[in-house]
Residue frames relative to the residue before (quaternion, step in Angstrom):
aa qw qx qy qz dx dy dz
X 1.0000 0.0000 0.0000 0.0000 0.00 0.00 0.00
X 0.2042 -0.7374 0.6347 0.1078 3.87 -0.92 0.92
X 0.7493 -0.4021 0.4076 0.3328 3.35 -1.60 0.31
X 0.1651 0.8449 -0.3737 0.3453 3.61 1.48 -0.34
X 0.9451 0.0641 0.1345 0.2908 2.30 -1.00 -2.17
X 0.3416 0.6506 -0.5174 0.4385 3.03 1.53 0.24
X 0.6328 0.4443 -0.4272 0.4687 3.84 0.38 -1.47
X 0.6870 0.6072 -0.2922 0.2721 3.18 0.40 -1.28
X 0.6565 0.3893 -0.2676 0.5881 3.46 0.67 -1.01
X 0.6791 0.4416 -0.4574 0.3668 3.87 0.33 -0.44
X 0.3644 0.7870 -0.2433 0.4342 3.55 1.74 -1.02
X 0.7231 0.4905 -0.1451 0.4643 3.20 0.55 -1.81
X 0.7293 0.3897 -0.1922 0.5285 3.87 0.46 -1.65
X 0.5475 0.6111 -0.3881 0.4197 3.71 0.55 -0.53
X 0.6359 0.5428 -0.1854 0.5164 3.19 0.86 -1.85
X 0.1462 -0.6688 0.7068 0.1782 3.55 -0.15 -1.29
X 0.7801 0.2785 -0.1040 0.5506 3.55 1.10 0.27
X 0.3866 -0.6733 0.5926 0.2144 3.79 -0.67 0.99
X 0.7508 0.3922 -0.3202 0.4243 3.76 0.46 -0.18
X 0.4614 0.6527 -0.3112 0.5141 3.54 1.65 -0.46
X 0.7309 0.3485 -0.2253 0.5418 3.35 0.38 -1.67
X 0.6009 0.4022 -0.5492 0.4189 3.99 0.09 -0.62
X 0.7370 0.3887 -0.4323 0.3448 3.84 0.13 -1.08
X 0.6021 0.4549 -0.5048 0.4193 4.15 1.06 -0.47
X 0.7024 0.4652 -0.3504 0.4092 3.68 0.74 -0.54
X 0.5087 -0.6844 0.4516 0.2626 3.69 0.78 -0.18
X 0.5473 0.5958 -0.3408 0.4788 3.55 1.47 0.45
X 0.6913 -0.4664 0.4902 0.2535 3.49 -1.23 -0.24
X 0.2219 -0.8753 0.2757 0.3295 3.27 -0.11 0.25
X 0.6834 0.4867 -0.4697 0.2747 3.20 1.23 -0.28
X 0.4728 0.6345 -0.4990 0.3535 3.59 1.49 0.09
X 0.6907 0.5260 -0.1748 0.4645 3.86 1.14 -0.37
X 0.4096 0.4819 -0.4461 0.6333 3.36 2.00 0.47
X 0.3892 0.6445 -0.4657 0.4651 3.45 1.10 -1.67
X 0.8701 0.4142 -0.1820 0.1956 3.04 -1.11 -1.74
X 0.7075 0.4731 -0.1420 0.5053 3.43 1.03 -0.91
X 0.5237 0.5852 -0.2820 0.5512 3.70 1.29 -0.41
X 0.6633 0.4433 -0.2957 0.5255 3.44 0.82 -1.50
X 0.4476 0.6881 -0.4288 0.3773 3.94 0.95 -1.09
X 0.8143 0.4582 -0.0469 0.3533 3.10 0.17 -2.05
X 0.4145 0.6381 -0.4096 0.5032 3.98 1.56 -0.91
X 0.7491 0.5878 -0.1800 0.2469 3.36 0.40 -2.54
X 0.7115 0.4354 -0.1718 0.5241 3.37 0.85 -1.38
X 0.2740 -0.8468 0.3889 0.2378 3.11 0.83 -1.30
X 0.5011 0.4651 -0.2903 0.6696 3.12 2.03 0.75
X 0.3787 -0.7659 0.4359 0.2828 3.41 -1.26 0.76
X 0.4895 -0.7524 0.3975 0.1906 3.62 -0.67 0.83
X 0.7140 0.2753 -0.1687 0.6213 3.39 1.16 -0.74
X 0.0648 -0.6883 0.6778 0.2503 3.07 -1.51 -0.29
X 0.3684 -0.7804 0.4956 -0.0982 3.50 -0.65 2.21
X 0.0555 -0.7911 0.5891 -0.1549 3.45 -0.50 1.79
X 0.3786 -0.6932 0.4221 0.4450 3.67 -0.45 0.01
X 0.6399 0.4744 -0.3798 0.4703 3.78 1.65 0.59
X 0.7636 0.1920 -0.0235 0.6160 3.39 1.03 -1.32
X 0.1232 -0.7697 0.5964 0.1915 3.65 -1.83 0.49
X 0.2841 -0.8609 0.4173 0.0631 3.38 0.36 1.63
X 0.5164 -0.5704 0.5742 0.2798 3.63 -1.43 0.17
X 0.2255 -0.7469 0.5448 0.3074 3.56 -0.24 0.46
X 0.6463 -0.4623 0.3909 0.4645 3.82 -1.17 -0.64
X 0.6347 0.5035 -0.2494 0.5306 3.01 1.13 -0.14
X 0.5965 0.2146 -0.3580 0.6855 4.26 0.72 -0.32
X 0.5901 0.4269 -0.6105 0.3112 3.99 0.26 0.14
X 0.6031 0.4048 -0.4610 0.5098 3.63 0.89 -0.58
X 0.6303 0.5079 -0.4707 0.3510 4.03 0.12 -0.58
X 0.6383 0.6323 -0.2254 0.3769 3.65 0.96 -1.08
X 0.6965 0.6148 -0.0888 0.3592 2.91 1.31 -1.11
X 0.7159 0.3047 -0.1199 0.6167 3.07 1.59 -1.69
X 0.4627 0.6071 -0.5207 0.3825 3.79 0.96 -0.61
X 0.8304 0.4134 -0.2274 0.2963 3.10 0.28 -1.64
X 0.4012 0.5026 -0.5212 0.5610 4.32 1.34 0.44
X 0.7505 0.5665 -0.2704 0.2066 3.38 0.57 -0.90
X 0.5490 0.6733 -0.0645 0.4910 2.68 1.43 -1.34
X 0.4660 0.8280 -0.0468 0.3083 3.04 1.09 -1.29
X 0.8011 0.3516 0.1068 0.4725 2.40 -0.06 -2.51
X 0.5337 0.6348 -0.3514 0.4344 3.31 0.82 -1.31
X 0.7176 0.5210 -0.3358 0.3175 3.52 0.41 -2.28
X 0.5814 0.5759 -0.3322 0.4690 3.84 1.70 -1.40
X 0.4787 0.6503 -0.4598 0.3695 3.79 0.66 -0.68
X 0.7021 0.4739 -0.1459 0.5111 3.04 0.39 -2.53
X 0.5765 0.5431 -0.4562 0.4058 3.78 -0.09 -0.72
X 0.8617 0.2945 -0.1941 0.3648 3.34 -0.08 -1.66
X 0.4314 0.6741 -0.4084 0.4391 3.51 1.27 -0.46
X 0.7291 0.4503 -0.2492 0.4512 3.45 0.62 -1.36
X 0.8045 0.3138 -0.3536 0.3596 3.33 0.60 -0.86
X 0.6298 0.4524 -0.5128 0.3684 3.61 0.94 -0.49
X 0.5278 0.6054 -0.4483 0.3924 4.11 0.85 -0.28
X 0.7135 0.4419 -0.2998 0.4537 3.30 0.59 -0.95
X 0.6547 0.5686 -0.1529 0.4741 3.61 1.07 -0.85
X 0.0450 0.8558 -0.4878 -0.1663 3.36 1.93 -1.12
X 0.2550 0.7022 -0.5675 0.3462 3.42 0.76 1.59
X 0.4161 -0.6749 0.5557 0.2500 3.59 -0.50 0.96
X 0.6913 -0.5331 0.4740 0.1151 3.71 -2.32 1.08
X 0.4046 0.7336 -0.5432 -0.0548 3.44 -0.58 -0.07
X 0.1509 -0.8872 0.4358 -0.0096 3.46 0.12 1.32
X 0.4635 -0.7707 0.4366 -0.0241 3.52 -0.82 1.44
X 0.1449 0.8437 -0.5121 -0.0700 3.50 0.03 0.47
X 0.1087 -0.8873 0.4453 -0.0503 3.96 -0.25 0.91
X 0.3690 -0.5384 0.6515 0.3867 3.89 -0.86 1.32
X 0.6170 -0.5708 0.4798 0.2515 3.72 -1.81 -0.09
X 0.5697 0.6301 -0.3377 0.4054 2.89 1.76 -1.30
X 0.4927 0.7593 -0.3174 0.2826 3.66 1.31 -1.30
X 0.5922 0.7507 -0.1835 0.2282 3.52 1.38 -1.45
X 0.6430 0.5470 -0.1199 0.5224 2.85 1.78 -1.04
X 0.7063 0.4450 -0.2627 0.4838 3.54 0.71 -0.18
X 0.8505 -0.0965 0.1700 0.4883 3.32 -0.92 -1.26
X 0.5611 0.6234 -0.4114 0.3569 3.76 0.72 -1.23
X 0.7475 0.4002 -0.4641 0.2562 3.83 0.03 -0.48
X 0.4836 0.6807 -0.3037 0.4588 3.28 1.68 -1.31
X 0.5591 0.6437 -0.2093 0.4788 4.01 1.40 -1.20
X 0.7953 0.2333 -0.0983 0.5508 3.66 0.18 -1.01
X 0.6402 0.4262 -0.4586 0.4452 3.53 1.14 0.56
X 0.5164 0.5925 -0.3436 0.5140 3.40 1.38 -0.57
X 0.7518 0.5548 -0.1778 0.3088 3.23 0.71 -1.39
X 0.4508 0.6414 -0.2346 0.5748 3.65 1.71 -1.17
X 0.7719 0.2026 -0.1559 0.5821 3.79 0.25 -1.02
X 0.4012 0.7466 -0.4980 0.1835 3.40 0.29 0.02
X 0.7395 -0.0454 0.1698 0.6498 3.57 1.17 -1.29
X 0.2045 -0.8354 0.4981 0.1107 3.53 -0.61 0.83
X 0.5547 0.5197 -0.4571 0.4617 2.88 1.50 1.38
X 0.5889 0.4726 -0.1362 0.6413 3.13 1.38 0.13
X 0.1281 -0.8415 0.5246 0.0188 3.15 -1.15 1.66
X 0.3554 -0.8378 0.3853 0.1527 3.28 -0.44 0.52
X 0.0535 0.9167 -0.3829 -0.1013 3.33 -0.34 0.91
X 0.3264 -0.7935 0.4239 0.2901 3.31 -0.92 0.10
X 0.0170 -0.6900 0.7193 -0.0781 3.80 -1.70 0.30
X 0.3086 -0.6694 0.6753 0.0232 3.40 -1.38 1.63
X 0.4336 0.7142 -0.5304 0.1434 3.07 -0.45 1.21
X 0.4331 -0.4986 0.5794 0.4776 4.22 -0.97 0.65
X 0.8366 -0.3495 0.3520 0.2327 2.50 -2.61 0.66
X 0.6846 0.5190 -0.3265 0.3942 3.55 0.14 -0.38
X 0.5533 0.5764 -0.2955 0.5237 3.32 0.69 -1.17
X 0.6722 0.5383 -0.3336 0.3833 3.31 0.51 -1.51
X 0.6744 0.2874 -0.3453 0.5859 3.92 0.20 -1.28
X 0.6928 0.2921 -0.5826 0.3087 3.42 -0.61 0.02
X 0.6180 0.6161 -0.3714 0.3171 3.88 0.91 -0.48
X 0.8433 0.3454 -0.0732 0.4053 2.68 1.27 -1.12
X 0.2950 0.6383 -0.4397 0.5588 3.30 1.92 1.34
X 0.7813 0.4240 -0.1511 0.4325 3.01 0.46 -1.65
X 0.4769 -0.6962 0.3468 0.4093 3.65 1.72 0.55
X 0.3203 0.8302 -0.4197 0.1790 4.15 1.08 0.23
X 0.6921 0.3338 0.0780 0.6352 3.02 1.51 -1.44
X 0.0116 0.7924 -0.5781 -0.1943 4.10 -0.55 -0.24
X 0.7817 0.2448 -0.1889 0.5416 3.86 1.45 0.12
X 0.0513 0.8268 -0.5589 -0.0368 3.89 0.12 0.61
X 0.2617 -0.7287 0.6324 0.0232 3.49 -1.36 1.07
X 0.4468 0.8030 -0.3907 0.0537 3.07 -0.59 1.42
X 0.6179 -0.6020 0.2895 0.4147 4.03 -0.39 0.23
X 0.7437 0.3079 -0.2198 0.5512 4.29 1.21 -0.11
X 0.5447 -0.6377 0.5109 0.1887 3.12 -1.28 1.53
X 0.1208 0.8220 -0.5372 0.1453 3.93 -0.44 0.65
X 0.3178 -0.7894 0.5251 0.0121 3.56 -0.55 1.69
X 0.0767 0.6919 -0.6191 0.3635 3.28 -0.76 1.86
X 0.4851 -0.6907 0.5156 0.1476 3.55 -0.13 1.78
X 0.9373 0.2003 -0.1110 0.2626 3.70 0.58 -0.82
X 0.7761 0.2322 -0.3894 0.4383 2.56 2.16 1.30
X 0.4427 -0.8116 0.2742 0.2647 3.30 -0.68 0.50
X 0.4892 -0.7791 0.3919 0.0062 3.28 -1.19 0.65
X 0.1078 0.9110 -0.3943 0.0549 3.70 -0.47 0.97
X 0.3702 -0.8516 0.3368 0.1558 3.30 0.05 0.88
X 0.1384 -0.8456 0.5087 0.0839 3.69 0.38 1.15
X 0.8550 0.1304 -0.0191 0.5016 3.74 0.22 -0.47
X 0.2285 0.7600 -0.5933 -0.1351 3.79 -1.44 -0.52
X 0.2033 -0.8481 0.4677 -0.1434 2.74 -0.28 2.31
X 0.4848 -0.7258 0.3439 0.3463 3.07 -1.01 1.10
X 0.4439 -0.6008 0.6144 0.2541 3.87 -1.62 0.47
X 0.1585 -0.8035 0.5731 0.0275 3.54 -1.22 1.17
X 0.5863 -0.5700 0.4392 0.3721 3.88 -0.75 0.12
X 0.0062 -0.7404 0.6604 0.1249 3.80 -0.34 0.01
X 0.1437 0.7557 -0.6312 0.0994 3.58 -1.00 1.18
X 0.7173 -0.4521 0.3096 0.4304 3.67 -1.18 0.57
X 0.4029 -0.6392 0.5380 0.3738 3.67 -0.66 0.10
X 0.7726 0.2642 -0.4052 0.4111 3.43 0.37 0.62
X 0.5090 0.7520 -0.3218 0.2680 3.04 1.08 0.46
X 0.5738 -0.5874 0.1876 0.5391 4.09 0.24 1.13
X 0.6087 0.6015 -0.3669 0.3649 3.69 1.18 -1.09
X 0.5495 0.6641 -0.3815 0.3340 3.59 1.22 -1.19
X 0.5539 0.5249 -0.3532 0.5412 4.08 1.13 -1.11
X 0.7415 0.5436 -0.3147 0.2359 3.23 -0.14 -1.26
X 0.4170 -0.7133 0.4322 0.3612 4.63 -0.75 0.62
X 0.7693 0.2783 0.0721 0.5705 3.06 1.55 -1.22
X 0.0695 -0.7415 0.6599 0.0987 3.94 -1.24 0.41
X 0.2129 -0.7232 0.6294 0.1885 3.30 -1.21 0.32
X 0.7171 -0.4010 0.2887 0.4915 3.21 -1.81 0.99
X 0.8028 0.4563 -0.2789 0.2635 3.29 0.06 -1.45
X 0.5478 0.5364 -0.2724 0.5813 3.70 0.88 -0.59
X 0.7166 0.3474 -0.3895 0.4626 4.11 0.24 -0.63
X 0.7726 0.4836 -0.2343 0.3381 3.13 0.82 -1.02
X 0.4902 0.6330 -0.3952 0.4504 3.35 1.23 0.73
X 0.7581 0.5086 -0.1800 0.3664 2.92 1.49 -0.78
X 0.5481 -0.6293 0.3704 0.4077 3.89 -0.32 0.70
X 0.2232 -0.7792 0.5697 -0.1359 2.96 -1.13 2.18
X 0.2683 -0.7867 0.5414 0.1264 2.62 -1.75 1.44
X 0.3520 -0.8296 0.4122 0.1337 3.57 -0.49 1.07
X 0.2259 0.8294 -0.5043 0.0818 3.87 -0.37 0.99
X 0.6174 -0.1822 -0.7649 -0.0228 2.10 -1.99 0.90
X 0.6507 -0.5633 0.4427 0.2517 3.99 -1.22 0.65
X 0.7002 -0.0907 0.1386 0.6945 3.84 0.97 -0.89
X 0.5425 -0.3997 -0.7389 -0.0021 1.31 -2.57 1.30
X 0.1953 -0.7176 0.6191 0.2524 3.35 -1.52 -0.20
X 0.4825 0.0604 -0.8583 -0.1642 2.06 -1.79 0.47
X 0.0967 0.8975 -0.4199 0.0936 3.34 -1.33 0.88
X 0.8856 -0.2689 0.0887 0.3682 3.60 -0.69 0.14
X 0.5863 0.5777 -0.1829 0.5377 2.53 2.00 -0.48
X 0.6534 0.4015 -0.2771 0.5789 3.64 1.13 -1.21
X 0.7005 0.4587 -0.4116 0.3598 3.79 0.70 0.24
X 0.5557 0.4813 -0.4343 0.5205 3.39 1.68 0.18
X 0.8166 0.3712 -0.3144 0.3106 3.67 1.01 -0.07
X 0.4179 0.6716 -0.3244 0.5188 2.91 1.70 0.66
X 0.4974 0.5247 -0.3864 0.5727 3.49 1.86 -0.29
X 0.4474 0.7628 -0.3400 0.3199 3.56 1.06 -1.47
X 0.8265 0.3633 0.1235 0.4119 2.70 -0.08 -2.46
X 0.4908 0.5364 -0.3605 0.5842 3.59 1.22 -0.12
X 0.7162 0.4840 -0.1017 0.4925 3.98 0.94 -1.12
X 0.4468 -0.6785 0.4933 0.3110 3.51 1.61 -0.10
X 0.6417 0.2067 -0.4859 0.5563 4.00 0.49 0.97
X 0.1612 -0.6702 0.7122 0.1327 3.07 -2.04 -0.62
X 0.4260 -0.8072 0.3383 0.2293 3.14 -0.09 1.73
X 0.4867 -0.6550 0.5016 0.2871 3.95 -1.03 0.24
X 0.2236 0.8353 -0.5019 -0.0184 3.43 0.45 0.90
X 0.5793 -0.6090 0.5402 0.0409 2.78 -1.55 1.95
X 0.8933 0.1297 0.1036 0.4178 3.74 0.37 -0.69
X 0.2015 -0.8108 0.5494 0.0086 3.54 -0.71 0.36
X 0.2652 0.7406 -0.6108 0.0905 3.49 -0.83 0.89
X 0.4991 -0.5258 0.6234 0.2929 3.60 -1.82 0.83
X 0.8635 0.1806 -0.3119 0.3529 3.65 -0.68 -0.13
X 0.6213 -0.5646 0.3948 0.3733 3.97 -1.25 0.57
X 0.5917 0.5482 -0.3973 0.4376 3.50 1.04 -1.04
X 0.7008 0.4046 -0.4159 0.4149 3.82 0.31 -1.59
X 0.8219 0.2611 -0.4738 0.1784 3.41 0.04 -0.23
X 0.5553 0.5273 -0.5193 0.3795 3.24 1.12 -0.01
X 0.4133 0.7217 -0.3769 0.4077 3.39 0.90 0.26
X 0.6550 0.4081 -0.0553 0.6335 3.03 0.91 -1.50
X 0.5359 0.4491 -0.3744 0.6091 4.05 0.68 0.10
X 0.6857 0.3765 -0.2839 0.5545 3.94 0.36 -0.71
X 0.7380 0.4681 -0.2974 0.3845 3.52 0.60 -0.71
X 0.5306 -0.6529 0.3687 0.3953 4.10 1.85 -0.26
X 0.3422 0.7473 -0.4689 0.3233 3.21 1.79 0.31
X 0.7938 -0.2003 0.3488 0.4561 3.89 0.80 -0.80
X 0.3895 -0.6801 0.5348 0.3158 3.55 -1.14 -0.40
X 0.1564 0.7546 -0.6316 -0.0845 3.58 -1.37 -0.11
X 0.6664 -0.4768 0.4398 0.3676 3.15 -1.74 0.22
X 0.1427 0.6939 -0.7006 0.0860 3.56 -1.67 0.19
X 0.6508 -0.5892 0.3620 0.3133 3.37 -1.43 1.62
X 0.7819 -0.3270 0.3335 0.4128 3.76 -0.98 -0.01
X 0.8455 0.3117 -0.0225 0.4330 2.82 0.10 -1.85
X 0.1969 0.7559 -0.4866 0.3911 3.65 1.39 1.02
X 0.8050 0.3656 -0.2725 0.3795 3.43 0.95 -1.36
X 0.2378 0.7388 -0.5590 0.2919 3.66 0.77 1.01
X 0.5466 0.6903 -0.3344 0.3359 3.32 1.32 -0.79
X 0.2689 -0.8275 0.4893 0.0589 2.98 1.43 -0.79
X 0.3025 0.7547 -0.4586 0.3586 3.58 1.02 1.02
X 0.4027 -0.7169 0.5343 0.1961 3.96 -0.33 1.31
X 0.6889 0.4032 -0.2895 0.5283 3.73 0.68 -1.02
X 0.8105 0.2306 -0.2343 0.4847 4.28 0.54 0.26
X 0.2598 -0.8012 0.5390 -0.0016 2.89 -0.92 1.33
X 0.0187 0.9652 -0.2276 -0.1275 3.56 -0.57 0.92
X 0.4278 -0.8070 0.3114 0.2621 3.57 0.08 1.83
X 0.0875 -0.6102 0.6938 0.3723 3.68 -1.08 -0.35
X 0.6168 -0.4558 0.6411 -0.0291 2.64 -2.17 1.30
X 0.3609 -0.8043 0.4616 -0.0992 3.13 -0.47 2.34
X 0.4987 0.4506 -0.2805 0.6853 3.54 1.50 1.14
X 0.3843 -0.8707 0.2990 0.0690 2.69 -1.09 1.76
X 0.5939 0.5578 -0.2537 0.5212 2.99 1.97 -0.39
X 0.6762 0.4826 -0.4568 0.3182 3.20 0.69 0.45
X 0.0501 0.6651 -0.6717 0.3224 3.28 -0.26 1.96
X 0.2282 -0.4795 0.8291 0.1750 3.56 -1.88 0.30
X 0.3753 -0.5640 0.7343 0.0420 2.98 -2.16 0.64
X 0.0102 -0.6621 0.7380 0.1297 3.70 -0.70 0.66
X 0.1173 0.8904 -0.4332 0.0763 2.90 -1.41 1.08
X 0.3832 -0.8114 0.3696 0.2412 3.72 -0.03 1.41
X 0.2118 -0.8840 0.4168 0.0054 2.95 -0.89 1.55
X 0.3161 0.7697 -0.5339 0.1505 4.47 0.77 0.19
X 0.7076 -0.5410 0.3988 0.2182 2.86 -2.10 0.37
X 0.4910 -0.7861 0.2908 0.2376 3.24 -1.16 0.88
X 0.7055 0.3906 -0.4078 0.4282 3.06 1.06 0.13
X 0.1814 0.6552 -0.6314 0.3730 3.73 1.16 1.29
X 0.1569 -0.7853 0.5977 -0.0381 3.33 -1.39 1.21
X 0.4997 0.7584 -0.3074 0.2840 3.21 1.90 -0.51
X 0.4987 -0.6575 0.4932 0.2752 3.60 -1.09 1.04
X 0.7379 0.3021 -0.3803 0.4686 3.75 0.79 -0.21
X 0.3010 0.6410 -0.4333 0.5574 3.49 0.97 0.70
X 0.6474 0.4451 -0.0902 0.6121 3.60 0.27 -1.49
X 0.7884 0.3667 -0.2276 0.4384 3.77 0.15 -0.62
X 0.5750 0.6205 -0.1141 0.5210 3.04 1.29 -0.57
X 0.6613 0.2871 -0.0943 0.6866 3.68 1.08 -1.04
X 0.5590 0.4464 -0.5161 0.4711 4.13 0.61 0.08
X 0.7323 0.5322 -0.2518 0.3421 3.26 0.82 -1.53
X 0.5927 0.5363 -0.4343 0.4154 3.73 1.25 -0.74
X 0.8513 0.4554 -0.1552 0.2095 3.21 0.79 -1.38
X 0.3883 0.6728 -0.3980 0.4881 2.68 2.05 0.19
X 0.6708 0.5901 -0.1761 0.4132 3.32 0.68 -1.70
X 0.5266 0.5929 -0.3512 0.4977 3.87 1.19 -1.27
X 0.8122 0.4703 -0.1436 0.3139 3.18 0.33 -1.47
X 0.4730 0.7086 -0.3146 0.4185 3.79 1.55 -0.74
C-alpha cells in the first residue's frame, strides 16, 4: 500500500461518493474504484459499505479514516517544515522531552534556545526516554530530555539535575495533614502507576525505588500521561509519585507530601549522540546545565 491510496481512500469518505472524490482528485473514476478495491484485497476487510443510495464507512475504514488522517497530517507538517527550513536554508535542531520535565527548567530552555540563532530551527516532540535514543539515532531529534539512565554505545549521556520525588494524594486524604510519609506507609496505599507504555520507563524507576526499600506498591490503575493521573489522584483513585517541581500546577484538589527516603529522587537528564560535534548542540547542553542548576 502507498501514500496514494491513503489520500485516496480519505478522498473517497470525505466525498461520500466515488464520482465526487474522482472529480476532486482529477482522475477517472473507475481507475479510483480500481484503486480502492485493490485497498480492500490488501487489508482484507471491506472499507465501504455500497448501496445503490448511500456509500458508508464501514467499522473498519472508520478506524482507517481516523488514523490515516493524524498521519497524513503529520507527514503534510513534515513536508511543510522541510520546505520552509530549505528555502530559508536554516539548519534542524529537534528536541525530544519527558512532560514531567515541563515543570522545571526545560521551558525557560526551548525559549532561550528558539531565539538563540535565526539560523536554526527548533523543534519540538513529547516523548519518554526510550523513544528518545531511538530518535536520536535515526538523526530525528539531536537533544533528548529525560528522567531514566539507559545504556546505548552510540549515545551519550548527562545528568543535569536530581530532583527530589514527592507523594501526590487527594486533599482529603489523612496523608494530605501529614509534613512527611514513609516508604512503608505510602506503599500501602493504592497506587497510581504512570507513564503505562513504552517502558522501560518512569514508571519502572519509581518501582525500583519501591523494591530497593523492601515494598512494592499496589497499583490499582495505570495511566500514559502525568496529568491523567494526577487527575485520577483528585478523583480518590489512589496516590502516586511525581518530581518536585510537579506542584507548580498548583491543583487545590492534590496535596503534595515529601517522601521520608532519601533515594527517592529522579534525574533529568540530556541525552545526544556522540559523535555530534555541532556548536549549537554544545550551546544547547551549557545552557541546560546552567539553567538545571539555577
Amino acid at each position: 500500500m502507498e501514500l496514494r491510496h491513503l489520500r485516496y481512500f480519505q478522498a473517497v469518505a470525505r466525498e461520500g461518493s466515488f464520482t465526487r472524490a474522482a472529480e476532486a482528485l482529477h482522475m477517472a473514476q473507475p481507475p479510483l474504484s480500481r484503486q480502492i478495491r485493490q485497498m480492500e484485497e490488501e487489508l482484507g476487510v471491506a472499507l465501504f459499505e455500497r448501496t445503490t443510495r448511500a456509500l458508508r464507512l464501514t467499522e473498519a475504514g472508520r478506524f482507517l479514516l481516523e488514523q490515516s488522517l493524524s498521519l497524513t497530517a503529520r507527514l503534510d507538517e513534515v513536508l511543510a517544515g522541510t520546505r520552509r527550513l530549505g528555502q530559508a536554508r536554516r539548519r534542524w535542531f529537534g528536541i525530544g522531552f519527558v512532560p514531567s520535565t515541563l515543570y522545571g527548567f526545560v521551558p525557560e530552555l526551548i525559549r532561550q534556545l528558539r531565539g538563540a540563532d535565526e539560523k536554526v530551527e527548533v523543534g519540538l516532540a513529547e516523548m519518554t526516554t526510550l523513544p528518545q535514543l531511538e530518535a536520536l539515532k535515526a538523526g530525528r531529534i539531536d537533544l533528548g530530555i529525560g528522567r531514566i539512565l539507559l545504556d546505548d554505545p552510540a549515545i551519550e549521556r548527562r545528568v543535569l539535575m536530581t530532583e527530589p520525588l514527592m507523594a501526590a494524594v487527594p486533599r482529603h486524604h489523612p496523608l494530605a495533614a501529614c509534613a512527611s510519609v514513609s516508604v512503608d506507609r505510602l506503599a500501602r496505599e493504592p497506587f497510581l502507576l504512570y507513564p503505562a507504555r513504552p517502558r522501560p520507563n518512569f514508571a519502572d524507576h519509581v518501582l525500583d525505588l519501591f523494591r530497593a526499600a523492601g515494598h512494592a506498591p499496589k497499583v490499582v490503575q495505570e495511566a500514559n500521561e502525568l496529568q491523567t493521573a494526577i487527575g485520577l489522584v483528585a478523583a480518590g483513585l489512589g496516590v502516586t509519585v511525581v518530581p518536585a517541581s510537579v506542584q507548580r500546577l498548583q491543583r487545590r484538589d492534590v496535596v503534595h507530601v515529601t517522601i521520608d527516603a532519601a533515594t527517592f529522587v529522579s534525574p533529568v537528564i540530556a541525552s545526544y549522540r556522540k559523535d555530534d560535534g555541532s556548536p549549537f548542540l554544545a550551546r544547547a547542553l551549557a545552557l541546560a546545565a546552567r539553567l538545571a542548576q539555577a
